[in-house]
SEPA-783339 format. One line per 5 residues: number of its first residue (from 0); their letters; for each residue y, x, z of N, C-alpha, C. Coordinates in Angstrom, 2 decimals, padded with zeros to 5 digits. Last residue first. Layout:
// SEPA-783339
NUM	a	Y:X:Z:Y:X:Z:Y:X:Z | ...
***
This chain:
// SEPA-783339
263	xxxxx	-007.45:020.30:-010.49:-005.75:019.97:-010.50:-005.71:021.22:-011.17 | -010.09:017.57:-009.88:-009.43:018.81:-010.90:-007.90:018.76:-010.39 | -012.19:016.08:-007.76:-010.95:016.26:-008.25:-010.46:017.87:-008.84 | -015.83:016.40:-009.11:-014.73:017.00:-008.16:-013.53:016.73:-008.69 | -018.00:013.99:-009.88:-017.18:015.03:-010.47:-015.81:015.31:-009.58
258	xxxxx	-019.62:011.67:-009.51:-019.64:012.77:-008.65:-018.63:014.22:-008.89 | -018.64:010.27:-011.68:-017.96:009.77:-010.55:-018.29:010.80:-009.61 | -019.84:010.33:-014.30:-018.78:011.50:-013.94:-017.71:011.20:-012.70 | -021.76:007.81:-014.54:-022.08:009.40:-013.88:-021.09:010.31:-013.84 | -019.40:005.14:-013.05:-020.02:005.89:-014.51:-020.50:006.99:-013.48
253	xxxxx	-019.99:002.01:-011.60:-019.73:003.35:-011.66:-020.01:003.92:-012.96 | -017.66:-000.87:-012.04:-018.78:000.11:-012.38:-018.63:001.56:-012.60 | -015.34:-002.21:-011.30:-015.88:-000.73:-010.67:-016.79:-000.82:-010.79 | -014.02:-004.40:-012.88:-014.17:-002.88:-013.16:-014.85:-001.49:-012.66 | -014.63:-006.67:-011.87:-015.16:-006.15:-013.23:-014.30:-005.12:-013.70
248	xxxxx	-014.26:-006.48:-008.88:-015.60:-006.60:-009.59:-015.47:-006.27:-010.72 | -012.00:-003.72:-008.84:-012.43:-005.07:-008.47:-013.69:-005.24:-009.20 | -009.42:-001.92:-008.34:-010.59:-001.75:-008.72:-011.12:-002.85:-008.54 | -006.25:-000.46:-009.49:-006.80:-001.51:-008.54:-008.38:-001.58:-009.06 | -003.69:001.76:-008.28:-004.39:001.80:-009.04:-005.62:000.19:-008.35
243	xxxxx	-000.41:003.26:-009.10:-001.07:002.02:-007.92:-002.40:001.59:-009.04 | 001.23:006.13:-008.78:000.85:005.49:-009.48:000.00:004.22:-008.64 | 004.30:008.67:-009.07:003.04:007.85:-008.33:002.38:006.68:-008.73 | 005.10:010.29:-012.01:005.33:009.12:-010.67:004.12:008.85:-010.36 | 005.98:013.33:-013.09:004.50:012.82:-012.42:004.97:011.48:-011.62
238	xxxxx	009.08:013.27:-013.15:008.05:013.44:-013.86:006.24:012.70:-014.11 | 010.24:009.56:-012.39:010.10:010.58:-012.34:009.09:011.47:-013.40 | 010.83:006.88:-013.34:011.85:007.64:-014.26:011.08:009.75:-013.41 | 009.20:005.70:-011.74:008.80:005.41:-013.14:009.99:006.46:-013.69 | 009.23:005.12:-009.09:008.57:006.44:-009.03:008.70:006.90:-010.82
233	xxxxx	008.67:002.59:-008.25:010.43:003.28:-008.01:010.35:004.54:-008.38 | 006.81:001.38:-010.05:008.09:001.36:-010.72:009.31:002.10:-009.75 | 004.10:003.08:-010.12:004.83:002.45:-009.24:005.87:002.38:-010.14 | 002.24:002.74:-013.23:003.34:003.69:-012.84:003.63:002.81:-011.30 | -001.27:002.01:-013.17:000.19:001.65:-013.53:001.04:002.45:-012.81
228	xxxxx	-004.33:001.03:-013.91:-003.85:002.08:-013.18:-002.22:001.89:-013.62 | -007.70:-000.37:-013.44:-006.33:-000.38:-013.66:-005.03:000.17:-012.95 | -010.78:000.73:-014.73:-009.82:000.99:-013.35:-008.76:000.57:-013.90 | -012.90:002.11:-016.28:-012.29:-000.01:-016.61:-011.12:-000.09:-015.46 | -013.89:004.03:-015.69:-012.96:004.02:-017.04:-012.05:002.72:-017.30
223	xxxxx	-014.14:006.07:-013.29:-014.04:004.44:-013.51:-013.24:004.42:-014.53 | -013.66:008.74:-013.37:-014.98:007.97:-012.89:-015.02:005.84:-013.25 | -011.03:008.17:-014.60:-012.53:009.64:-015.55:-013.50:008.73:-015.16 | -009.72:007.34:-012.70:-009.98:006.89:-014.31:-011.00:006.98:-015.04 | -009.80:009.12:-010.87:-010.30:007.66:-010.43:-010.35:007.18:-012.07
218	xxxxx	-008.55:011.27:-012.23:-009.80:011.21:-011.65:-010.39:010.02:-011.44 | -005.90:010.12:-011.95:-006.58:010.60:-013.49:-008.08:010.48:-013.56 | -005.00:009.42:-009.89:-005.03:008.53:-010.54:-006.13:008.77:-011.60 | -004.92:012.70:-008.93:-005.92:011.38:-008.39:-005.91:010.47:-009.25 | -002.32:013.02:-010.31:-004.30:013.92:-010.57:-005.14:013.03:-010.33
213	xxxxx	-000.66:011.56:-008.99:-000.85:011.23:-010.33:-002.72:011.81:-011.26 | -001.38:010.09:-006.17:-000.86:011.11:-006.63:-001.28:010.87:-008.60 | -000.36:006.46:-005.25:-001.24:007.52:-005.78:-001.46:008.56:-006.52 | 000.71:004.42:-004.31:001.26:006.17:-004.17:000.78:007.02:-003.98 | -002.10:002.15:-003.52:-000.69:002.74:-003.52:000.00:004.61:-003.19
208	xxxxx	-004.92:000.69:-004.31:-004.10:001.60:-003.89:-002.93:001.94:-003.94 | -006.93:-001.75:-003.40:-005.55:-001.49:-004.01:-004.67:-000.38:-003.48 | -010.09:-003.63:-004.45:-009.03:-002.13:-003.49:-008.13:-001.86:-004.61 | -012.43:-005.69:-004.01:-011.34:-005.57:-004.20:-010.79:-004.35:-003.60 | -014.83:-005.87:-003.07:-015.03:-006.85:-003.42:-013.39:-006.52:-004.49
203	xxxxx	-016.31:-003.41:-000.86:-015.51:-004.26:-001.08:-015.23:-004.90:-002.49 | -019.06:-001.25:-000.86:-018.78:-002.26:000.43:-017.63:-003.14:-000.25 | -018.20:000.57:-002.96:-020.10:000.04:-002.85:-019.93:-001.11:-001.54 | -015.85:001.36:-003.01:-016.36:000.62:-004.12:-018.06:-000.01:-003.80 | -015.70:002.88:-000.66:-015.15:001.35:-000.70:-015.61:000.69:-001.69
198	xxxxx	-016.67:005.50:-001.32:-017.77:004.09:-000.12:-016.96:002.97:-000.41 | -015.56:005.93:-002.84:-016.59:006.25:-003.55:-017.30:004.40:-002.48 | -012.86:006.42:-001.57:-012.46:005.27:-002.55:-014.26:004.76:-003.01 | -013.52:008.67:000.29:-013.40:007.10:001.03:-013.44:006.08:-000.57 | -013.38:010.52:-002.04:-015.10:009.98:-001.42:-014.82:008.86:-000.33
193	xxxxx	-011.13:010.47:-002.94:-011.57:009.95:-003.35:-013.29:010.06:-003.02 | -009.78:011.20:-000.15:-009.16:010.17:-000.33:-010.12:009.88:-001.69 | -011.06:014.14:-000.69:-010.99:013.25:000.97:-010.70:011.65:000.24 | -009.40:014.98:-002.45:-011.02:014.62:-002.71:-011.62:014.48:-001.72 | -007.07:015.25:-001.70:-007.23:014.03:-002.94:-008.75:013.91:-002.80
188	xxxxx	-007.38:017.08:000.42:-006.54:015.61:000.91:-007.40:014.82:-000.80 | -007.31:019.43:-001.59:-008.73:019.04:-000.41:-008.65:017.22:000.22 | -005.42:019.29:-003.01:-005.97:018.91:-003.59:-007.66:018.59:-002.48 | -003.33:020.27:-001.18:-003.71:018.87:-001.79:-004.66:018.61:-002.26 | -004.03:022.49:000.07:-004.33:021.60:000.73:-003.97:020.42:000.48
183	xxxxx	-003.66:023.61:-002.66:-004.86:023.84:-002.47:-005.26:022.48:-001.06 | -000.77:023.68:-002.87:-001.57:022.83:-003.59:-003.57:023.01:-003.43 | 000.64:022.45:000.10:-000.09:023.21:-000.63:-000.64:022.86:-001.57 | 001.81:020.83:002.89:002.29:021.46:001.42:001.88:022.38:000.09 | 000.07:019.37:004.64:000.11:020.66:003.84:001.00:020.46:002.71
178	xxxxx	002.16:016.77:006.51:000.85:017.37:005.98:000.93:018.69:005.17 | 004.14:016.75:008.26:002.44:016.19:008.61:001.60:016.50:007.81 | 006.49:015.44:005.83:005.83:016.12:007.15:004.66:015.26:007.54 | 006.85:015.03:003.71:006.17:016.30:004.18:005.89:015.98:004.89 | 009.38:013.22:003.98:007.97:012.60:003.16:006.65:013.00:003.27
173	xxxxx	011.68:014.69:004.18:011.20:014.27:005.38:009.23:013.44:005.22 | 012.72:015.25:001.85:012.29:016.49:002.56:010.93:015.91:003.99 | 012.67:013.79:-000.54:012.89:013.13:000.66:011.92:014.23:001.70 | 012.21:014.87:-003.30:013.73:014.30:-003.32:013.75:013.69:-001.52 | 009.73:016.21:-002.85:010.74:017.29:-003.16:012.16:016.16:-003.39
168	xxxxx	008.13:014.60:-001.38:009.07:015.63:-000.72:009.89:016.58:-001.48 | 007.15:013.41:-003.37:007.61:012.66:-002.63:008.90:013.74:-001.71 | 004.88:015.09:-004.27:005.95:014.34:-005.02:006.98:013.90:-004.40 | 003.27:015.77:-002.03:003.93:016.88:-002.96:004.82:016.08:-003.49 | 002.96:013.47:-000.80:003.55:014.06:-000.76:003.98:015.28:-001.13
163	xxxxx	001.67:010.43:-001.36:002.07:011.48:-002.69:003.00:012.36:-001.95 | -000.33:007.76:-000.07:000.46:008.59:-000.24:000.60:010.25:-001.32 | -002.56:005.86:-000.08:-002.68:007.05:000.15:-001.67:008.45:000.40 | -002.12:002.72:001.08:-000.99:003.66:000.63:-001.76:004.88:001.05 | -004.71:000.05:000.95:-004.64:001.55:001.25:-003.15:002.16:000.72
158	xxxxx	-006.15:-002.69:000.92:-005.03:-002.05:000.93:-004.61:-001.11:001.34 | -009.70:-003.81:-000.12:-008.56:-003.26:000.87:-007.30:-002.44:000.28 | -010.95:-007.29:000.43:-010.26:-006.55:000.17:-009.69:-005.40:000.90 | -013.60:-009.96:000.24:-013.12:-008.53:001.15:-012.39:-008.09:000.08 | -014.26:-013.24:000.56:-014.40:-011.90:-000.04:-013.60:-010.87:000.68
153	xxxxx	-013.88:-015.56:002.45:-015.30:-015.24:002.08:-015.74:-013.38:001.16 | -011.53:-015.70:001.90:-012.05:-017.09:001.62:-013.60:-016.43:001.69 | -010.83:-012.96:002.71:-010.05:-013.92:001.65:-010.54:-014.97:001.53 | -010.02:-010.29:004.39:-011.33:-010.97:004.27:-010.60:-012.28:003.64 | -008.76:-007.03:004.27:-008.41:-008.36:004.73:-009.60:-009.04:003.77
148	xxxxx	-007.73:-003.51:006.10:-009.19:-004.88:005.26:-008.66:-006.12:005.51 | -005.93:-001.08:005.47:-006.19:-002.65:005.75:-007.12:-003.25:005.55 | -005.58:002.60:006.18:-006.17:001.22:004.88:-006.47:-000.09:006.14 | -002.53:003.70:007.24:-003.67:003.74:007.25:-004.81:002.60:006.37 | -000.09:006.40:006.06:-000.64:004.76:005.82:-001.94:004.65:006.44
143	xxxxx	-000.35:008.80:005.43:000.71:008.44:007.06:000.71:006.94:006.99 | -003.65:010.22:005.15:-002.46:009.43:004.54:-001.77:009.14:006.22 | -005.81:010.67:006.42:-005.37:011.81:005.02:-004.34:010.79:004.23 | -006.35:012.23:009.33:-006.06:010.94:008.82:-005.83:011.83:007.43 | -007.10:013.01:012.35:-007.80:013.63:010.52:-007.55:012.52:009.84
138	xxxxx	-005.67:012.80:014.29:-006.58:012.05:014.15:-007.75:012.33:012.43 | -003.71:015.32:013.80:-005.01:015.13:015.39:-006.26:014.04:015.07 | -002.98:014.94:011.64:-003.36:016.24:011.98:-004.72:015.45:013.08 | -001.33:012.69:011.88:-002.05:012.70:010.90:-003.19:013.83:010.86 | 000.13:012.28:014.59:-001.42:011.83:014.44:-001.86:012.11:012.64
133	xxxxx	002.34:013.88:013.55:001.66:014.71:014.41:000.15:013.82:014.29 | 004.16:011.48:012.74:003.47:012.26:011.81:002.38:013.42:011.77 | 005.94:011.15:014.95:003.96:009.95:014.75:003.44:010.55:013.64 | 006.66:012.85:017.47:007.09:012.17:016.44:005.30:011.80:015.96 | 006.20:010.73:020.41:006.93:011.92:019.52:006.16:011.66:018.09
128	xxxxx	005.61:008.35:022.12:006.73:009.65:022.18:007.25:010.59:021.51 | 004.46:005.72:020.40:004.62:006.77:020.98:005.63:007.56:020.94 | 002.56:002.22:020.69:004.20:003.02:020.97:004.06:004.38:020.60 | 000.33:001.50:019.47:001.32:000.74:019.59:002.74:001.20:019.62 | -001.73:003.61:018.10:-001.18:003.49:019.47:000.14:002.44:018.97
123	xxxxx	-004.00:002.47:015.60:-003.19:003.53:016.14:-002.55:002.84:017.55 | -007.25:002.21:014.47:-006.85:002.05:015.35:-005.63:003.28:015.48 | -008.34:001.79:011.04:-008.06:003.17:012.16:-007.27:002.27:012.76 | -008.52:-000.41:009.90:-009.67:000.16:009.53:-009.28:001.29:010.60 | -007.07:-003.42:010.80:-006.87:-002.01:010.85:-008.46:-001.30:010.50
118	xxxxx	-006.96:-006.93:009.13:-007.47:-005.63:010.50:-007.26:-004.27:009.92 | -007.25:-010.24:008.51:-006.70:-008.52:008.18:-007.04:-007.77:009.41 | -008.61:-013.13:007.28:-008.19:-012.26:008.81:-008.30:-010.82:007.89 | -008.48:-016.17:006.20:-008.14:-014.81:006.11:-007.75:-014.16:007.62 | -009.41:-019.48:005.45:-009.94:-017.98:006.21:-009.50:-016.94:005.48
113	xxxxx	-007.56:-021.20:003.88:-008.09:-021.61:005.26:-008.69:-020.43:006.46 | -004.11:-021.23:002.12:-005.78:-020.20:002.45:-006.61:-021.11:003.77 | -002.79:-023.10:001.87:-003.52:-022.74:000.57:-004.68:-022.21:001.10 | -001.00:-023.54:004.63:-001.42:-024.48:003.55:-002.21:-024.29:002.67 | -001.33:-020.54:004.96:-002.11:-020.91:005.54:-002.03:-022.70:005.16
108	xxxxx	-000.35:-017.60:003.00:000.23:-019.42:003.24:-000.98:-020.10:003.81 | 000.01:-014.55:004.17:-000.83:-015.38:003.28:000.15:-017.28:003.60 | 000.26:-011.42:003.88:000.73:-012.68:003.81:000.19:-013.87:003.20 | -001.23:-008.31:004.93:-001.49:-009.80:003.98:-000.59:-010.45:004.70 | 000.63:-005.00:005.11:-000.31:-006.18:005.79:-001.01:-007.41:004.65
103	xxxxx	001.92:-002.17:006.07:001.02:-002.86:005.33:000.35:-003.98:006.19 | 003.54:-002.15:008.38:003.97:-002.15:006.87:003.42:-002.70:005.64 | 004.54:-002.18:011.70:003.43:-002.75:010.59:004.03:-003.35:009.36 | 005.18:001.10:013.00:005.47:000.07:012.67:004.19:-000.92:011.86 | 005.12:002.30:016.46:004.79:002.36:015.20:004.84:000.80:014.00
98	xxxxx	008.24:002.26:018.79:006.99:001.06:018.22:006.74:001.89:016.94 | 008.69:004.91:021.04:009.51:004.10:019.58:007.88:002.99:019.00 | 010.05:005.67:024.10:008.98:005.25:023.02:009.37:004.77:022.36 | 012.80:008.71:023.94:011.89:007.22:024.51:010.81:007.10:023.90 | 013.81:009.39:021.22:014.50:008.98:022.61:013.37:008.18:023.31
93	xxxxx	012.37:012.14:019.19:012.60:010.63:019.66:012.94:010.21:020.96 | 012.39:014.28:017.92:013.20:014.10:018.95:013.53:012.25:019.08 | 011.51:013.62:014.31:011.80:014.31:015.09:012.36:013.82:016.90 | 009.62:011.31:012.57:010.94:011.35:012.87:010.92:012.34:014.41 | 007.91:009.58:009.66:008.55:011.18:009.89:009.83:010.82:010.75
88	xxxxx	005.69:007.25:010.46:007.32:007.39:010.45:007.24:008.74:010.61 | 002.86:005.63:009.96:003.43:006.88:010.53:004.67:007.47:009.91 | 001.91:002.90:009.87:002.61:003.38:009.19:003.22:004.36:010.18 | 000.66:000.34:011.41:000.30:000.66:010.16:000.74:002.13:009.64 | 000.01:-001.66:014.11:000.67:-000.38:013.78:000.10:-000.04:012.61
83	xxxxx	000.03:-004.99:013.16:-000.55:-004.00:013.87:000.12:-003.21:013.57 | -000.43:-008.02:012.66:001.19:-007.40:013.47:000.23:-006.13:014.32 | -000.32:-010.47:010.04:-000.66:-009.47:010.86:000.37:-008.65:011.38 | 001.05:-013.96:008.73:001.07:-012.90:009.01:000.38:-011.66:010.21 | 002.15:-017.18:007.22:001.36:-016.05:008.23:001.27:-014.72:008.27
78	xxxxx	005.07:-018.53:006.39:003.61:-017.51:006.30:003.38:-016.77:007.42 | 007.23:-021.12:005.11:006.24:-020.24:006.30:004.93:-019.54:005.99 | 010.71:-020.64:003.29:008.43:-020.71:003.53:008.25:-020.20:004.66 | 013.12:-021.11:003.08:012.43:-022.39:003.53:010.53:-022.22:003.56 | 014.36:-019.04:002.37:013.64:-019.37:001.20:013.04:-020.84:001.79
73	xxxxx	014.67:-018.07:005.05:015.28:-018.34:004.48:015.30:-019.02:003.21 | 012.02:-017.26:005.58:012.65:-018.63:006.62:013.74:-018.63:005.65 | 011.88:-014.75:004.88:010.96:-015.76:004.21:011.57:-017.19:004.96 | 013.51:-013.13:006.52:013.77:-013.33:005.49:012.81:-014.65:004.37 | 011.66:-013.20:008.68:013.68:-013.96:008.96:013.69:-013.87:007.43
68	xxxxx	009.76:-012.18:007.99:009.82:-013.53:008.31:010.71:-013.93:008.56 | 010.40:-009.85:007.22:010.14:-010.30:006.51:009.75:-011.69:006.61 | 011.12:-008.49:010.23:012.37:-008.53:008.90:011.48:-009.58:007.62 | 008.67:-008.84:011.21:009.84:-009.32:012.04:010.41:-009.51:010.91 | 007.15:-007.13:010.00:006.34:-008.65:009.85:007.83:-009.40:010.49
63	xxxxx	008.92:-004.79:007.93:008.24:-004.99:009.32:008.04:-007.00:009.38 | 008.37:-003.01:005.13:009.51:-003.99:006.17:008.66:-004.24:007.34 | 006.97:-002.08:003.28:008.15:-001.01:003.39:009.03:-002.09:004.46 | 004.57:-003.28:002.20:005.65:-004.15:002.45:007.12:-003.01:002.64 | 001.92:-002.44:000.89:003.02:-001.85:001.33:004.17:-002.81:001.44
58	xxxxx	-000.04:-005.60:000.69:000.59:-004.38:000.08:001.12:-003.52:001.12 | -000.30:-009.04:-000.69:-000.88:-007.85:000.08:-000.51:-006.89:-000.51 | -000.18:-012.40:-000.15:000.63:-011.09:-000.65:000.17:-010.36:-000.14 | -001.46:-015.58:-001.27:-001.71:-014.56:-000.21:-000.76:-013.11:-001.37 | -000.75:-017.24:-003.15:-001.10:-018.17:-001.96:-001.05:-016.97:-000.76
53	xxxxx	002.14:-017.23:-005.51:000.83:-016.61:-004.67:000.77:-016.84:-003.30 | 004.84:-018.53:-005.84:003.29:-018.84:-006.34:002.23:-018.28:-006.60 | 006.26:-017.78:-003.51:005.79:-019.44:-003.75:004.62:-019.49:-004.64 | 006.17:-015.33:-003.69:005.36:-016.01:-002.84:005.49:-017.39:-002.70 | 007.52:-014.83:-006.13:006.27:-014.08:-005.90:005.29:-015.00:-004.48
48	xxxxx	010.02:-016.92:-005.55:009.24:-016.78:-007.02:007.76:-016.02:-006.60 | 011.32:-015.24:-003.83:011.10:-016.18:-003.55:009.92:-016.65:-004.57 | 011.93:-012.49:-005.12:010.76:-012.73:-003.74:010.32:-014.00:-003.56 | 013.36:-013.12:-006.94:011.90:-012.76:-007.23:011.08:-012.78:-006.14 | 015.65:-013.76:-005.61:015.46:-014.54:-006.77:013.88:-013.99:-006.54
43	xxxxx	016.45:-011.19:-004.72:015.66:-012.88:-003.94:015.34:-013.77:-004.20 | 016.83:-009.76:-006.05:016.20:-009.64:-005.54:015.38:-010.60:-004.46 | 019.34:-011.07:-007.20:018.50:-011.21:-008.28:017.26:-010.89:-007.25 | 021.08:-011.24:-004.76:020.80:-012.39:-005.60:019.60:-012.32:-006.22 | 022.05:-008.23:-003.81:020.59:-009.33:-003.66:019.82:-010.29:-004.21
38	xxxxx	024.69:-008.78:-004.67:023.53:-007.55:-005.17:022.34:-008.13:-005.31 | 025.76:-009.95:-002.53:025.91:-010.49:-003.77:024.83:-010.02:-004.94 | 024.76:-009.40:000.03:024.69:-010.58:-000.36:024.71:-010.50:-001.79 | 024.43:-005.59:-000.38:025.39:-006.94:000.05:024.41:-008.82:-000.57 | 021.31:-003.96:000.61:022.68:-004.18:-000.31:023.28:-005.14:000.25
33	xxxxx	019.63:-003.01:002.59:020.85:-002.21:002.00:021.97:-002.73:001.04 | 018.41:-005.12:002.42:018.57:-004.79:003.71:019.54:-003.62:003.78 | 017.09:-005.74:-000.10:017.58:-006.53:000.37:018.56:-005.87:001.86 | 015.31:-003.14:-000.15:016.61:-003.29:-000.71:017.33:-004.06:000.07 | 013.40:-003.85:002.05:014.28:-002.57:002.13:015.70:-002.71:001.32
28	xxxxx	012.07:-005.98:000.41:012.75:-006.27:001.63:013.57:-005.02:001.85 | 011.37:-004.64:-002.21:012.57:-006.04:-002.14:013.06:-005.88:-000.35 | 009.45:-003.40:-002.21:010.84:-002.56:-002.36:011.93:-003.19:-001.82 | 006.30:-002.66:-002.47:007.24:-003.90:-001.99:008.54:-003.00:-001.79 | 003.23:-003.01:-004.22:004.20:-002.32:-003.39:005.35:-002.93:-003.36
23	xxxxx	000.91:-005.80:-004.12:002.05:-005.18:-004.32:002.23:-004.11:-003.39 | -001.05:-008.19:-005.65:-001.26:-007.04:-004.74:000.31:-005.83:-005.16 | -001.23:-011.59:-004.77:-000.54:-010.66:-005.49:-000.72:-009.21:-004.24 | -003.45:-014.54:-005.60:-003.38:-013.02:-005.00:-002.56:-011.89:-005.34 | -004.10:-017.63:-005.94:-003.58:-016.50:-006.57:-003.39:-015.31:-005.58
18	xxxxx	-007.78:-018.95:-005.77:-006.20:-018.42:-005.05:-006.05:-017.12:-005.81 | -010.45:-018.59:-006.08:-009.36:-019.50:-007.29:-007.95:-019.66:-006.17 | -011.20:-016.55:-005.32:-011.97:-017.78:-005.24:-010.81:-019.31:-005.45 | -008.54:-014.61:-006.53:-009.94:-014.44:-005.61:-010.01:-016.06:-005.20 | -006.94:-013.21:-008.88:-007.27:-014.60:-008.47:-008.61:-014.24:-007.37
13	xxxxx	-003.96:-011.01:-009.03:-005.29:-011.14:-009.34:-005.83:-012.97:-009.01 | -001.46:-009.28:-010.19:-001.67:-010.72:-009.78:-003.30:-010.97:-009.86 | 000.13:-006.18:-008.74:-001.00:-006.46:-009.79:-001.16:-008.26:-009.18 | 002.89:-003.96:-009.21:001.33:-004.03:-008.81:000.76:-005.30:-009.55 | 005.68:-003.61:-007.35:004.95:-003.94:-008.78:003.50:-003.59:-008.57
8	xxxxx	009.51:-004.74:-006.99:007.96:-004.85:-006.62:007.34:-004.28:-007.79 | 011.70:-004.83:-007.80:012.14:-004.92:-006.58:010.44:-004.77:-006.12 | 011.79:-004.26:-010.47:012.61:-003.44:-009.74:012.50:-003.55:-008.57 | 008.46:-004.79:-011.51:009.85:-005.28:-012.05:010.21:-004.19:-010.85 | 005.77:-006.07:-012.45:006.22:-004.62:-012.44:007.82:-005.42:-012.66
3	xxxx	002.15:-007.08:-012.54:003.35:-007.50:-012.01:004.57:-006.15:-011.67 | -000.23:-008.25:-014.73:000.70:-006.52:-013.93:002.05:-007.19:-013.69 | -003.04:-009.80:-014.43:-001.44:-009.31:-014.48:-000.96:-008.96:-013.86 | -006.22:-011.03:-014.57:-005.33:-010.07:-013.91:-004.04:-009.95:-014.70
***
């Protein structure tokens, strides 16, 4: 394993059945998409570099399978790719139907991989009318991400953005919405999000979390002492930054202080 941490990505290089595997949060395509040509340089410099030599990419992409294949055509690679609704957008008074988007996914190089298939662990609606932060409530979701399974040559992985919105909303007001602002109705959300992490460790092979409140991080530590846990890097100059934590065969052995309630 290596920690892959720079400005435009960061997370983790793993190997599953001797393919490289990079598990990321993803910054590059968003940047790329705000800055000029010239800015970019260095940011494309590394994208290109991350998926030439990892066979499969999995993560928070923060881009859509559309923007990230005009942009991978450019680099001269083809990859494959999933195209489901992933990602509940904070957005008021919507004109019409608006497409939910697909954020989290696998990329994979189908020269290297032969079997990978990804899928939605929650089914969302393709389009809707208002705003999409409302299904976090109706559907009892406990993130505006929903978790990915993707199947790798025979092994299982999953890609989850649990999200950090106490953190998150105090520089992007809009980060809130949909869920409690409380610290009592955080801390009910963190120990939701760590009895799903309890069943994933006894069913998957691999899990990668993203913008993971910092308590949580702590907890998933306590119970799993071998857990690898790292700052997100856009989150690294804050107090508490969010954190991306990864569990895999030779670390998720359980310890007995895994039944132990999130503390805050």
């Amino acid at each position: 394993m290596t920690i892959l941490n720079n400005p435009f990505f960061s997370g983790f290089s793993i190997t599953i059945n001797e393919l490289k595997v990079a598990l990321v949060y993803m910054n590059a395509f968003k940047a790329i998409d705000e800055y000029g040509v010239d800015e970019s340089k260095d940011t494309r410099r590394a994208l290109k570099q991350l998926f030439e030599e990892h066979a499969v990419v999995i993560g928070d992409m923060n881009s859509t399978p559309f923007a990230i294949q005009k942009e991978l055509t450019t680099y001269g690679l083809v990859r494959q790719m999933q195209r489901f609704p992933t990602y509940l957008f904070p957005a008021h008074n919507l004109q019409g139907a608006a497409d939910i988007p697909c954020f989290d996914n696998a990329i994979w190089d189908s020269s290297r991989v032969m079997n990978l298939v990804a899928k939605p662990l929650v089914t969302l609606p393709l389009k809707i009318t208002h705003n999409p932060r409302d299904l976090i409530k109706k559907l009892g979701l406990v993130s505006d991400h929903i978790p990915i399974e993707v199947s790798i040559e025979g092994k299982t992985a999953i890609t989850f953005n649990v999200a950090d919105p106490l953190l998150w909303s105090q520089y992007y007001p809009s980060a809130g919405q949909g869920f409690e602002l409380t610290l009592e109705a955080e801390e009910i959300r963190q120990q939701k999000i760590f009895n799903i992490l309890k069943g994933y460790a006894d069913d998957y092979d691999v899990i990668f979390l993203q913008e993971v409140p910092a308590v949580l991080a702590e907890t998933i530590k306590h119970a799993y002492p071998n857990a690898e846990v790292i700052d997100m890097q856009s989150s690294v100059e804050l107090e508490h930054p969010s954190k991306l934590v990864l569990l895999d065969n030779s670390n998720k052995n359980k310890d007995p202080r895994i039944n132990e309630a999130v503390r805050h």
